[in-house]
Residue frames as qw, qx, qy, qz and C-alpha x, y, z in Angstrom:
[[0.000, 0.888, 0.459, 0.000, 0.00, 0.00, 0.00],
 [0.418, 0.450, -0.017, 0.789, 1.65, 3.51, -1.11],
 [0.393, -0.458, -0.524, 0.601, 1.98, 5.69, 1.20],
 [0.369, 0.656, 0.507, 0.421, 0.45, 8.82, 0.49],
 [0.386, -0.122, -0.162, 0.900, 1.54, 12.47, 0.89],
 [0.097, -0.150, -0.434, -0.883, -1.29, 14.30, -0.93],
 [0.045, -0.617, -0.786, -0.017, -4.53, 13.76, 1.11],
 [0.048, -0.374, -0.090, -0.922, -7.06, 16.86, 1.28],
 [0.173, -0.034, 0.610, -0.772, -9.26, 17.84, 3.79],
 [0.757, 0.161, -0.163, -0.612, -12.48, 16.78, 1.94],
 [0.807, 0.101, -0.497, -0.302, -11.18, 13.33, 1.89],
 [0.226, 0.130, -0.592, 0.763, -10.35, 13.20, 5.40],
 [0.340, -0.026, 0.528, -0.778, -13.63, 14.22, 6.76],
 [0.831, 0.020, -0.153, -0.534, -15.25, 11.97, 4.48],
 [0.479, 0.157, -0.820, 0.272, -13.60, 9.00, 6.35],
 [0.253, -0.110, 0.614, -0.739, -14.79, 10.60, 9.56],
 [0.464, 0.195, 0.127, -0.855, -17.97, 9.96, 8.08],
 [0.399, 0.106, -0.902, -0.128, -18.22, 6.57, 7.08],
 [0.843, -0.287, -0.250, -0.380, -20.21, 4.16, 8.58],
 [0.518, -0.618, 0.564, -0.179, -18.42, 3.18, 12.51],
 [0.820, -0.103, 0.561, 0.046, -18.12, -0.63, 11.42],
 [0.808, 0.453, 0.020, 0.376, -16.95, 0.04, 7.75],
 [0.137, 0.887, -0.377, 0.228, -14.59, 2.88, 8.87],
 [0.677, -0.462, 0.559, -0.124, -13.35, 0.14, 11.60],
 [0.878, 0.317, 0.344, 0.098, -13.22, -2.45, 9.02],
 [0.815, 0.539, 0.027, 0.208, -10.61, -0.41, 7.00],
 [0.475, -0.797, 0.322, -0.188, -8.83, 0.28, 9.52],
 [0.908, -0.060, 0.413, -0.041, -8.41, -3.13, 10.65],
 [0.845, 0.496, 0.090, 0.180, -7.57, -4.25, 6.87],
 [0.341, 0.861, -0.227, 0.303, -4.59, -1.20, 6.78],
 [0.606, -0.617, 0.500, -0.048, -3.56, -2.27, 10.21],
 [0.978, 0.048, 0.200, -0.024, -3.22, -5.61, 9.01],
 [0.687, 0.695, -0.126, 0.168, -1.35, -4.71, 6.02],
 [0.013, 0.843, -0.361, 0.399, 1.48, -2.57, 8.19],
 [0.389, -0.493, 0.612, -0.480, 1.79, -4.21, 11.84],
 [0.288, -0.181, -0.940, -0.013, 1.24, -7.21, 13.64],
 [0.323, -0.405, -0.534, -0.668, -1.71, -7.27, 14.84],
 [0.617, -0.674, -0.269, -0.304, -1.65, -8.47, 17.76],
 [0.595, 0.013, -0.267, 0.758, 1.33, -6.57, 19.39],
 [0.129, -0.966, -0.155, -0.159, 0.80, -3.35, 21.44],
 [0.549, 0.174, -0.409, 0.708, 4.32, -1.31, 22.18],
 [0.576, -0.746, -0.281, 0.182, 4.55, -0.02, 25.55],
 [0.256, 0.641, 0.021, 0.723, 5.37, 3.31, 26.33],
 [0.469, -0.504, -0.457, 0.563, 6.62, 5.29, 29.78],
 [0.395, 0.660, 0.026, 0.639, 6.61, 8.67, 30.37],
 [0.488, -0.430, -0.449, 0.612, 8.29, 10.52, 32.96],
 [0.058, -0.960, -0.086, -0.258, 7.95, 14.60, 33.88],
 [0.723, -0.147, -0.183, 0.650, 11.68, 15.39, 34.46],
 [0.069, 0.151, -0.124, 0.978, 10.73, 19.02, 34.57],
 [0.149, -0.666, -0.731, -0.001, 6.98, 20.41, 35.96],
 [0.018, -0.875, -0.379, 0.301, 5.40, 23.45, 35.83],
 [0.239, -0.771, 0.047, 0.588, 6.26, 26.88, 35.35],
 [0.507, 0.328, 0.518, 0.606, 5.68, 26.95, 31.66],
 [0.080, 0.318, 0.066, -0.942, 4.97, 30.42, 30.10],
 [0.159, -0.074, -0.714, -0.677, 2.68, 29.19, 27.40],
 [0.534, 0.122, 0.400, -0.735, -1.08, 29.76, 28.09],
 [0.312, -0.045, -0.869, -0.380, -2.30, 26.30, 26.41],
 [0.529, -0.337, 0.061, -0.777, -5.49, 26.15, 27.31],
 [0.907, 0.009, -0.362, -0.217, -5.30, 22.48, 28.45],
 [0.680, 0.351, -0.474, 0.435, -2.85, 22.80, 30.07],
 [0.564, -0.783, -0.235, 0.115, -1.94, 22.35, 34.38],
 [0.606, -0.238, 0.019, 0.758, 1.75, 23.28, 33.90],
 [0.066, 0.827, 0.243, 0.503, 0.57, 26.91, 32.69],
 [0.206, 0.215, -0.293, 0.908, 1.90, 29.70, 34.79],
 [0.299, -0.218, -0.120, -0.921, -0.92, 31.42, 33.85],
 [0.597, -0.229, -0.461, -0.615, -3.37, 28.86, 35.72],
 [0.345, -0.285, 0.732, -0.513, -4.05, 27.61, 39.23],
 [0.815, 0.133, -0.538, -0.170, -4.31, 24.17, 38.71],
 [0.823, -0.531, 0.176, -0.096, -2.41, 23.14, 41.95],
 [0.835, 0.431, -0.051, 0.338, 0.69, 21.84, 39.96],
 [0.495, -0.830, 0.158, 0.203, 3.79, 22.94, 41.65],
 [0.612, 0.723, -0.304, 0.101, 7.40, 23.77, 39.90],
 [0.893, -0.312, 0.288, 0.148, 9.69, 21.24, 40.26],
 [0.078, 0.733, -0.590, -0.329, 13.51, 21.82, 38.63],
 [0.654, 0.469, -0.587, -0.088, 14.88, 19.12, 36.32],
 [0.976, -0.186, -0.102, -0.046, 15.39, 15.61, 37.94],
 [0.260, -0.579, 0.759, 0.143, 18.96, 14.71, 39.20],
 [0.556, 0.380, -0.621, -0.400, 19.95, 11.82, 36.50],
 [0.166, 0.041, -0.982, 0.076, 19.81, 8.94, 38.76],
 [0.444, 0.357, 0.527, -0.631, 15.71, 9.73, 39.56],
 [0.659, 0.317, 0.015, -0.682, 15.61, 9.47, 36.42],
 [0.459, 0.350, -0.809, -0.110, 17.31, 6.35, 35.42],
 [0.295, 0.010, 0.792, -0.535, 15.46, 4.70, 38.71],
 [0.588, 0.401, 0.105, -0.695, 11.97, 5.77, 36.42],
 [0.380, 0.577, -0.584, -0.426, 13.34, 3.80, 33.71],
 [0.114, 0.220, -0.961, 0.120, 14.70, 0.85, 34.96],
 [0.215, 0.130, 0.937, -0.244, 11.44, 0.28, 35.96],
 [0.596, 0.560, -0.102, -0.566, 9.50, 1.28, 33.17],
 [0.483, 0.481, -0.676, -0.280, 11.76, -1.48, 31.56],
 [0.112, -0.142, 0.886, -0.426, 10.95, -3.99, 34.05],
 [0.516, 0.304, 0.549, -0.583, 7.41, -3.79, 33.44],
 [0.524, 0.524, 0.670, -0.041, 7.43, -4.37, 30.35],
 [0.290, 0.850, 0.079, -0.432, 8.33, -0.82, 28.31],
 [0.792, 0.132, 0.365, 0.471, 10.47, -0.44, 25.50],
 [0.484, 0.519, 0.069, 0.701, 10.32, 2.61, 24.94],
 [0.404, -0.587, -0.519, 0.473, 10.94, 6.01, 27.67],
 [0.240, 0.644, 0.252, 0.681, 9.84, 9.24, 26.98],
 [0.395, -0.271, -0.462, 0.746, 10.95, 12.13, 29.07],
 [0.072, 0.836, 0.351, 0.415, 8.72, 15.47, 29.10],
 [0.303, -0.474, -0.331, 0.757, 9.53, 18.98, 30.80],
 [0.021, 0.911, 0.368, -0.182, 7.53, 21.96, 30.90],
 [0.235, -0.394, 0.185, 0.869, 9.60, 24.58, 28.55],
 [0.456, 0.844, 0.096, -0.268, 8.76, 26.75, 25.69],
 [0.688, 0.646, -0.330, 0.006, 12.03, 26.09, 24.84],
 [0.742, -0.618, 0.024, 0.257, 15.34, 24.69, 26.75],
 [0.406, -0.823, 0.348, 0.192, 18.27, 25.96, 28.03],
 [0.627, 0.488, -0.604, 0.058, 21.67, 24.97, 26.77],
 [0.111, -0.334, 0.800, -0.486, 22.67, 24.37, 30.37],
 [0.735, 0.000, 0.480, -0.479, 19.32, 21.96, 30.91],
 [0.798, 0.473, -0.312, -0.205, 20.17, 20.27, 27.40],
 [0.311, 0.385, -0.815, 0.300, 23.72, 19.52, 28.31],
 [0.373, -0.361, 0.674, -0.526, 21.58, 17.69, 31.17],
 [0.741, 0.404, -0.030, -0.535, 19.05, 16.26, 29.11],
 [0.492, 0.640, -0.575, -0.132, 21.88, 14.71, 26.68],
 [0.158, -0.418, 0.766, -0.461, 23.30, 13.14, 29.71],
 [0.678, 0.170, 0.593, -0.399, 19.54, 11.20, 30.98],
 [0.829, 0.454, -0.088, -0.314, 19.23, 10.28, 27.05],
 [0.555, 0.430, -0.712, 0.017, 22.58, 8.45, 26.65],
 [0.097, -0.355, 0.878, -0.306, 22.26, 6.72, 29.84],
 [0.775, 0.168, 0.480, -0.375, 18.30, 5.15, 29.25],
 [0.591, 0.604, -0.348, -0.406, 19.81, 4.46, 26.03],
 [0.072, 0.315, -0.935, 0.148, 22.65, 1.92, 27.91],
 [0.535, -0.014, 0.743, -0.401, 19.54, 0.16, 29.57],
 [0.115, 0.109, 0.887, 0.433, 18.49, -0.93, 25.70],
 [0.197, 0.683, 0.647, -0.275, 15.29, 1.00, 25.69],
 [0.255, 0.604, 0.407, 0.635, 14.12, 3.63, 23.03],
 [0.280, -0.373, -0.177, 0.867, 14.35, 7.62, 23.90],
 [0.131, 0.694, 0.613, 0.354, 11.94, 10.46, 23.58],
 [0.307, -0.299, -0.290, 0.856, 12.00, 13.36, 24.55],
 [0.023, 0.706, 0.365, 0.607, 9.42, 16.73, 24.42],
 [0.527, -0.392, -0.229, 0.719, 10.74, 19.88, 25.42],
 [0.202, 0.851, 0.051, -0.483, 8.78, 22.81, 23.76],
 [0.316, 0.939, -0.130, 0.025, 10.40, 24.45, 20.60],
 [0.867, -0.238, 0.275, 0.342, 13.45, 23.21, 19.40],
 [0.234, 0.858, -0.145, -0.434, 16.13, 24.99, 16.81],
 [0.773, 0.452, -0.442, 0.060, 18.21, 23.06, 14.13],
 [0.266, 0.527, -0.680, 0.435, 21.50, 22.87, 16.07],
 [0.440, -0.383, 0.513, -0.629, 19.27, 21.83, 19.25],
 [0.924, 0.243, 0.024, -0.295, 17.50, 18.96, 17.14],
 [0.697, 0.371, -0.602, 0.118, 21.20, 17.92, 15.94],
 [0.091, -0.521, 0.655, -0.539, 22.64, 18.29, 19.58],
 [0.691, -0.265, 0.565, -0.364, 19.95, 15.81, 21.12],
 [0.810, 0.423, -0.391, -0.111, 20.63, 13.32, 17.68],
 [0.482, 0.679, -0.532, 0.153, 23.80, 13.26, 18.72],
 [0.366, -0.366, 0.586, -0.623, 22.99, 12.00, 22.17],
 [0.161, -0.098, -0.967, -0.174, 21.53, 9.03, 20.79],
 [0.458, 0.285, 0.338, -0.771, 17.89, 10.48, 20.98],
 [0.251, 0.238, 0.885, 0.312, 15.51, 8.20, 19.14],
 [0.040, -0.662, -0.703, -0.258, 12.29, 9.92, 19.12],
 [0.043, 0.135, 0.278, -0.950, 11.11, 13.96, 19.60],
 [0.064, 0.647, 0.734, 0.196, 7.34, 14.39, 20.18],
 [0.125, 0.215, 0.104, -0.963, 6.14, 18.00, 19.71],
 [0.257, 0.461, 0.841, 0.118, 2.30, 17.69, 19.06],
 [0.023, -0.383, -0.278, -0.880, -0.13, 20.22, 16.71],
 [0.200, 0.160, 0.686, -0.681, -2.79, 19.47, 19.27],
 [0.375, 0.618, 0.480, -0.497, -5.21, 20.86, 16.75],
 [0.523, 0.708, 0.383, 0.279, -6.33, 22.09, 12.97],
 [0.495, -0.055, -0.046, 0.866, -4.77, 25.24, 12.06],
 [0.347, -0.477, -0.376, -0.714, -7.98, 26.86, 11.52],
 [0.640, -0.598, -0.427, -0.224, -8.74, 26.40, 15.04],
 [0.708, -0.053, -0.401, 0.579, -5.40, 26.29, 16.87],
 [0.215, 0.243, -0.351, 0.879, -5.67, 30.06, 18.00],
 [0.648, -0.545, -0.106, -0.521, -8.55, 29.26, 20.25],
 [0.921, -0.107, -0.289, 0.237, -6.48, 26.72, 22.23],
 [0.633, -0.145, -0.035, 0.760, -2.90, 28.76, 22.17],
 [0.450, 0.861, 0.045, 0.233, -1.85, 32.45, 21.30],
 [0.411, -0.722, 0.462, 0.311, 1.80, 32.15, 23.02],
 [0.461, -0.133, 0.775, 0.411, 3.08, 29.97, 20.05],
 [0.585, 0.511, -0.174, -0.605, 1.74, 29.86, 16.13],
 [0.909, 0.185, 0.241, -0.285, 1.34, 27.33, 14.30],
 [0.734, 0.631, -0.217, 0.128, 3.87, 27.55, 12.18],
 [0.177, -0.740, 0.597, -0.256, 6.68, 27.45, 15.04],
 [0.786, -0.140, 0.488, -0.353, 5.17, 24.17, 15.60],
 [0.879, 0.456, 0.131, 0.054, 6.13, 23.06, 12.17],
 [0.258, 0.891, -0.241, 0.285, 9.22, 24.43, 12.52],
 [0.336, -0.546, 0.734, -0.222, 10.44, 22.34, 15.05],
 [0.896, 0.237, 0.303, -0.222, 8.80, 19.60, 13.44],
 [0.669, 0.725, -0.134, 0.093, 11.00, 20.15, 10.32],
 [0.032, -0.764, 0.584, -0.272, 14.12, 20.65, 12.59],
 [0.737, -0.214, 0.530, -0.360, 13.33, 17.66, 13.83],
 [0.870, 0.464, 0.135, -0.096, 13.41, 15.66, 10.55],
 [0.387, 0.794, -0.444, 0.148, 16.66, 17.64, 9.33],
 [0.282, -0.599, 0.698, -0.272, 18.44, 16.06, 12.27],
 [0.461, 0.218, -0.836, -0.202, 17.32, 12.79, 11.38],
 [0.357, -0.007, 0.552, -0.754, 15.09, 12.60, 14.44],
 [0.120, -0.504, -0.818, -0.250, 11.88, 10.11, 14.26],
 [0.180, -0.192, 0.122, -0.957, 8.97, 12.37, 14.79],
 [0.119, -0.472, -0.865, 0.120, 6.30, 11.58, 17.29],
 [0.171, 0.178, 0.189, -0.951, 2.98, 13.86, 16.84],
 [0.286, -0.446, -0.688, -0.496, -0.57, 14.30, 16.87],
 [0.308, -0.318, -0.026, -0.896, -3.06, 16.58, 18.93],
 [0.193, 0.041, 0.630, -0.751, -5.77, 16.45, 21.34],
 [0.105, -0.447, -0.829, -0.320, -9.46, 14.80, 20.79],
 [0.237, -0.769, -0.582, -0.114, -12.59, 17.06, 22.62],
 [0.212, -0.497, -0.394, 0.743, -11.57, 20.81, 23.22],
 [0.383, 0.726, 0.300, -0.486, -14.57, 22.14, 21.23],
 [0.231, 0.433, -0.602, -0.629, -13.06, 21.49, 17.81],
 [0.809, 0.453, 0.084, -0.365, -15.32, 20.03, 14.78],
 [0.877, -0.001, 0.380, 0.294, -14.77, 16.83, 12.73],
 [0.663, 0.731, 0.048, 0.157, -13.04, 19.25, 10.69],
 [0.004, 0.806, -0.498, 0.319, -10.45, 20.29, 12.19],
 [0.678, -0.336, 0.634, 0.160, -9.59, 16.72, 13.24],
 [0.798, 0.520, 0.243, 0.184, -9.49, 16.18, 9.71],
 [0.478, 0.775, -0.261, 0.322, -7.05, 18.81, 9.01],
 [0.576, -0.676, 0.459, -0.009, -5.18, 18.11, 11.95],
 [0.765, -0.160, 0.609, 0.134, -4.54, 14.55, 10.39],
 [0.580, 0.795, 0.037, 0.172, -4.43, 16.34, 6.50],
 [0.049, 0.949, -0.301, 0.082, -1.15, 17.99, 7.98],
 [0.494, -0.474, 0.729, -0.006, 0.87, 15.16, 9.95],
 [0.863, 0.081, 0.456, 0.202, 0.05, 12.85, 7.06],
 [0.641, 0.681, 0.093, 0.340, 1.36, 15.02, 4.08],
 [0.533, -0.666, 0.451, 0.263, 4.96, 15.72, 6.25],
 [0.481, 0.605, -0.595, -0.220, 7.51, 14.89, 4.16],
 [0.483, 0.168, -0.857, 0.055, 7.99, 12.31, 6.11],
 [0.579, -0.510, -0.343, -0.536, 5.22, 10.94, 8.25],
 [0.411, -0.460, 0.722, -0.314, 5.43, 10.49, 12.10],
 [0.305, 0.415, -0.855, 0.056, 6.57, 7.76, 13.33],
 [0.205, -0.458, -0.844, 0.188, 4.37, 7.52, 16.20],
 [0.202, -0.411, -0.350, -0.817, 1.38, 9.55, 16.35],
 [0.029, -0.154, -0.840, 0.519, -0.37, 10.09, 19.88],
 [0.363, -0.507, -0.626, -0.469, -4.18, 10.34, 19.78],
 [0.232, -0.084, -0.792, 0.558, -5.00, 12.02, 23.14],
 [0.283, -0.682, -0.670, -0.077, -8.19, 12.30, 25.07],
 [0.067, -0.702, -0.079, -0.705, -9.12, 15.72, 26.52],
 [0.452, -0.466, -0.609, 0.455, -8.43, 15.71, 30.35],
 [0.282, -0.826, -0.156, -0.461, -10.48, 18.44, 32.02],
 [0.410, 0.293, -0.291, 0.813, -8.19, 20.19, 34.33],
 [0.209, -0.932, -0.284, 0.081, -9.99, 22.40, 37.31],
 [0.351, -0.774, 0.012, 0.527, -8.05, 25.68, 36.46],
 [0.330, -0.218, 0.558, 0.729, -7.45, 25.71, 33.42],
 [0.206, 0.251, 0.022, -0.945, -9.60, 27.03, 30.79],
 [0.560, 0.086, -0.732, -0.379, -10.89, 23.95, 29.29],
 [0.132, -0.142, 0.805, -0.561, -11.58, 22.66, 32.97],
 [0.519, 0.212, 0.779, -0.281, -14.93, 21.94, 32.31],
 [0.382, 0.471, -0.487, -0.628, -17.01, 21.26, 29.57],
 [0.913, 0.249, 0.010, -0.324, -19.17, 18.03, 27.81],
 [0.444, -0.505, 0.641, 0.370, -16.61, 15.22, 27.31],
 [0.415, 0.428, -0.620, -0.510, -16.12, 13.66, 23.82],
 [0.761, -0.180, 0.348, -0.517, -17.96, 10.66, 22.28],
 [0.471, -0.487, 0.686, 0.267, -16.20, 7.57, 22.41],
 [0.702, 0.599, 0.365, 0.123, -17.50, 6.79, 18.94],
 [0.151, 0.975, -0.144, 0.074, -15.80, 10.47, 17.78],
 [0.272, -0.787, 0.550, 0.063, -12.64, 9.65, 19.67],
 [0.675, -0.231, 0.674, 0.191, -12.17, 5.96, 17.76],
 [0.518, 0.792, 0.296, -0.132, -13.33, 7.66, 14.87],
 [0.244, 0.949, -0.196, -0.030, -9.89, 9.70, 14.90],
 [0.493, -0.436, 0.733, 0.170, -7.98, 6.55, 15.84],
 [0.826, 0.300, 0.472, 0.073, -9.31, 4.84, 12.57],
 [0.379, 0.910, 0.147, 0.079, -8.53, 7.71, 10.33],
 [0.169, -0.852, 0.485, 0.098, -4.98, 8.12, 11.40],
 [0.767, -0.167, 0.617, 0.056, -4.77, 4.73, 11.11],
 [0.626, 0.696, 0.343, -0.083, -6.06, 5.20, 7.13],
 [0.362, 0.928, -0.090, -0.016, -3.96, 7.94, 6.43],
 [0.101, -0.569, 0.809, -0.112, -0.47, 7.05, 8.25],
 [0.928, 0.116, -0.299, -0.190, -0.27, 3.29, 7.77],
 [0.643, 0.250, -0.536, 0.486, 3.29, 2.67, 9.17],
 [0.181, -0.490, 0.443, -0.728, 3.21, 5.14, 12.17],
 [0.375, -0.269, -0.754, 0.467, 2.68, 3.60, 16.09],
 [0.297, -0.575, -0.195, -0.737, -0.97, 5.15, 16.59],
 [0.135, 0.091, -0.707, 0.689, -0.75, 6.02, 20.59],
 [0.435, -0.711, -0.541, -0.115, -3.61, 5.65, 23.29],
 [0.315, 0.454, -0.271, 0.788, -2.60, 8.62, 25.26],
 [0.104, 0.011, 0.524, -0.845, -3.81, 10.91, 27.62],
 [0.709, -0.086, -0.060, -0.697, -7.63, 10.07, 28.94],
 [0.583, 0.143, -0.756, -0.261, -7.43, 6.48, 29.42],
 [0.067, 0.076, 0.783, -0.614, -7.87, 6.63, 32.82],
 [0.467, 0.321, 0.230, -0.791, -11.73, 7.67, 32.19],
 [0.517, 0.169, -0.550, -0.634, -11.75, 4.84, 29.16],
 [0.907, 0.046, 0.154, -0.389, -13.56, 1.87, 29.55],
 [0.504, -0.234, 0.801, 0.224, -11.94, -1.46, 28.75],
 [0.625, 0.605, 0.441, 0.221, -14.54, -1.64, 25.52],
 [0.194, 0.926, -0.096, -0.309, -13.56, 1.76, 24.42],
 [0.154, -0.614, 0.660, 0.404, -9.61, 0.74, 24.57],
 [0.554, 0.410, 0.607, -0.396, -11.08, -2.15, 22.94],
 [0.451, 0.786, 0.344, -0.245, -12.34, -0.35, 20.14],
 [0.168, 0.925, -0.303, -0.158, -9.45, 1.86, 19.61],
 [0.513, -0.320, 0.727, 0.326, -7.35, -1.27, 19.33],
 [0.541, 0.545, 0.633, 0.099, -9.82, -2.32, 16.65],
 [0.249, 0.931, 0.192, -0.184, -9.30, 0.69, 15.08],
 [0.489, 0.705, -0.336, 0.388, -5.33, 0.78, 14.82],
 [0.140, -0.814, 0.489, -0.281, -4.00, 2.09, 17.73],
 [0.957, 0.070, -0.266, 0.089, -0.96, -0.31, 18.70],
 [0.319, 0.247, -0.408, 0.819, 0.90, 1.73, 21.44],
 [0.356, -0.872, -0.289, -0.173, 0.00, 3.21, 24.67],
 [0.055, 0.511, -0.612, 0.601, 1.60, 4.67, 27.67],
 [0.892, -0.300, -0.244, 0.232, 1.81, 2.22, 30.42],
 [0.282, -0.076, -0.437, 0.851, 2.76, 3.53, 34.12],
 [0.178, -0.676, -0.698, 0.155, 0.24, 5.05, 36.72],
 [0.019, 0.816, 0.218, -0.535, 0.92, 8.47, 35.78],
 [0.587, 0.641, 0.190, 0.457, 1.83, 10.96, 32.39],
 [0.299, 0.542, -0.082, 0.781, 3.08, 14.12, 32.80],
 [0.113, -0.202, 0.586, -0.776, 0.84, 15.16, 35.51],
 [0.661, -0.036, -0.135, -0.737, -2.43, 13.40, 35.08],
 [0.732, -0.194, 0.604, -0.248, -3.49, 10.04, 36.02],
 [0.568, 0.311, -0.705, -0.288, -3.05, 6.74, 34.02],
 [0.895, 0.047, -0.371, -0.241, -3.89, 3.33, 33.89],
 [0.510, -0.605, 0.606, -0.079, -1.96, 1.15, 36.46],
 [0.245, 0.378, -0.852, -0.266, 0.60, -1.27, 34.95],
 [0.280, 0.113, 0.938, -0.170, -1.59, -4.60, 36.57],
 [0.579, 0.508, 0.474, -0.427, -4.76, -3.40, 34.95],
 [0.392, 0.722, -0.294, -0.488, -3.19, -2.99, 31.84],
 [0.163, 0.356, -0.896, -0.207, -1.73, -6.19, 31.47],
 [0.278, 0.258, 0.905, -0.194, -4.86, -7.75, 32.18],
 [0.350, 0.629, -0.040, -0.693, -6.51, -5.74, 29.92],
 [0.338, 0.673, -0.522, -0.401, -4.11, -7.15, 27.27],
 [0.244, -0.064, 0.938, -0.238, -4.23, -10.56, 28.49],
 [0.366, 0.458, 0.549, -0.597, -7.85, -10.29, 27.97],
 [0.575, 0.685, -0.006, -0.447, -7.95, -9.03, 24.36],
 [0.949, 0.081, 0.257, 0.161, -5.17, -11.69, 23.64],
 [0.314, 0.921, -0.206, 0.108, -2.76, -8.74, 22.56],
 [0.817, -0.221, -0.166, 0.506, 1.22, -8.96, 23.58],
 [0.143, -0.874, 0.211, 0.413, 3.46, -6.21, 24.55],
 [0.726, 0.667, -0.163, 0.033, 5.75, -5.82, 21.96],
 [0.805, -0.182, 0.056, 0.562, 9.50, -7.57, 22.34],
 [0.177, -0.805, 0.233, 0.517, 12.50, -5.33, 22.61],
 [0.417, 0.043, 0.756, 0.503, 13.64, -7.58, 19.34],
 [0.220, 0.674, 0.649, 0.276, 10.77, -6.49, 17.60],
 [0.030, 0.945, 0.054, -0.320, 10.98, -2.68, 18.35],
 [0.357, -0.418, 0.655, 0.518, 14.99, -2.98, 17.16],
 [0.518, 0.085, 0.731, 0.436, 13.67, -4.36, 14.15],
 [0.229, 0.762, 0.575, 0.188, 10.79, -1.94, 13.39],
 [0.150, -0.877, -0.106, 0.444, 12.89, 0.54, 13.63],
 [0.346, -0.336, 0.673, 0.560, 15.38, -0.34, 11.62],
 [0.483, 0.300, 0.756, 0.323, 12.92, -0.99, 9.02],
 [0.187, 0.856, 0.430, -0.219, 11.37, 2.38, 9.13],
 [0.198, -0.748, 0.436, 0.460, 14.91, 3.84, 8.44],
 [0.356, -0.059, 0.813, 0.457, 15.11, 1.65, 5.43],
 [0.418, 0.556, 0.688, 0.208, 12.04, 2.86, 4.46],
 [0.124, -0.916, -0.212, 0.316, 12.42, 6.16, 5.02],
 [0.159, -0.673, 0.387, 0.610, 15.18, 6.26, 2.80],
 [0.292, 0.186, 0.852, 0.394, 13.84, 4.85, 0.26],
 [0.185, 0.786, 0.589, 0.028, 11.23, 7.47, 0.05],
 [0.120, -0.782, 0.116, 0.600, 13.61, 10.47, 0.20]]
């Protein structure tokens, strides 16, 4: 199946719009084509910074600008975070993705940064890292550190995005995106289901990340968590039809990419996840917390997966699918 670079928003929202069981159904079929089926990679993430961001996302607890309760914590000392790991890899992860609360970082917090990425790297696990706004030279600098993965998500459509944000533009966002690529970085992105945006704008959300020059790698799908304090705090939640709707359709459009269960899963159902397996998604995070929000606990998840007959995915098997993407990826340049 060709991968495709050219979709338009019209044919995008007429996926949304499919019938639930055929849109599932070709899902399913594309899944098929791409993945094993019945592998889910496991994903950690730690907060090695918190709070005290300047950016007024509206979703957001680490916001200055919002009393959310969220206290600012400085950058981890490297062995808190290599503790985080070691058992993130114990349970089961393969891959560890660090987050901290910047608009952009430091050179002095990089040169720390660099440091936690080459050492989860010795423990044989995959590296991530999202850290705001990134510049060439910053994008080569964490390469060089033996960074596997940088997620920087759109959250949203561009036609919508300046209801959400107005510290950042869109186009900064693509701009680290692109830095990100140049450096040879895999790119992990993808946006936010239910803060008052229309199936269009999830269409063009997913009109943009598939026609990259090169498509993410892994693509998180997250659920709106309602925040008290923040400006999105309350508010109708999204219906889980809608929200597996935009796991099929990524699935459709990015074939190769590791479509994530993200944030919200605490609040899903076991059908829902379910569903959203059925739909594509073949990654979560796994570990009882994300940045600051709640998650799934590692026991319920593996009985979960137990349950739907799924496996975590083998470190062998990540090694390899990586290695293929890089084979394909050059082949498409």
């Amino acid at each position: 199946m060709a991968i495709r670079h050219d979709w338009t928003a019209d044919e995008a929202e007429a996926l949304f719009k499919l019938p639930f069981l055929e849109l599932l159904h070709r899902a399913q079929s594309v899944h098929r084509q791409h993945h094993d089926a019945g592998t889910v990679q496991l994903s950690t993430l730690l907060s090695i910074k918190t709070g005290g961001c300047p950016e007024d996302c509206s979703y957001c607890p680490q916001s200055i600008r919002y009393n959310t309760g969220v206290d600012n914590e400085e950058l981890l000392p490297l062995e808190q975070v290599l503790e985080h790991a070691r058992a993130a890899k114990a349970a089961g992860a393969t891959r560890f993705c660090m987050g901290a609360a910047y608009r952009s970082p430091k050179q002095r917090d990089l040169e720390k940064i660099n440091a936690m990425i080459g050492a989860v790297r010795e423990l044989g696990m995959e590296t991530c890292a999202t850290l705001g706004m990134l510049t060439p030279d910053q994008a080569q600098e964490l390469k060089a550190a033996g960074l596997d993965f940088y997620n920087h998500n759109l959250d949203t459509s561009a036609e919508f995005y300046d209801q959400i944000i107005s510290t950042r533009g869109y186009q900064a966002r693509l701009d680290t995106l692109q830095a990100v690529q140049d450096a040879g970085l895999n790119v992990c992105c993808g946006g936010i289901v239910g803060m008052g945006e229309s199936v269009r704008d999830r269409a063009s959300m997913l009109v943009t990340l598939a026609n990259l020059p090169q498509q993410p790698h892994s693509v998180p799908i997250n659920q709106l968590v309602r925040v008290p304090g923040t400006p999105l705090g309350e508010g109708p939640g999204v219906d889980p039809f809608d929200f597996v709707r935009t796991i099929a359709v990524a699935r459709i459009m990015m074939p190769r990419a590791q479509v994530r269960l993200s944030a919200g899963r605490s609040a899903m159902s076991d059908e829902l996840q379910a569903l959203a397996f059925m739909a594509g998604a073949n990654s979560i995070f796994y570990g009882e917390k994300l940045l600051t929000t709640g998650n799934p606990d590692v026991t319920r998840d593996q009985q979960l997966l137990q349950r739907l007959g799924l496996r975590a995915e083998a470190p062998a098997q990540t090694a390899q699918r990586l290695q293929a993407s890089a084979q394909f990826d050059a082949a498409q340049a």
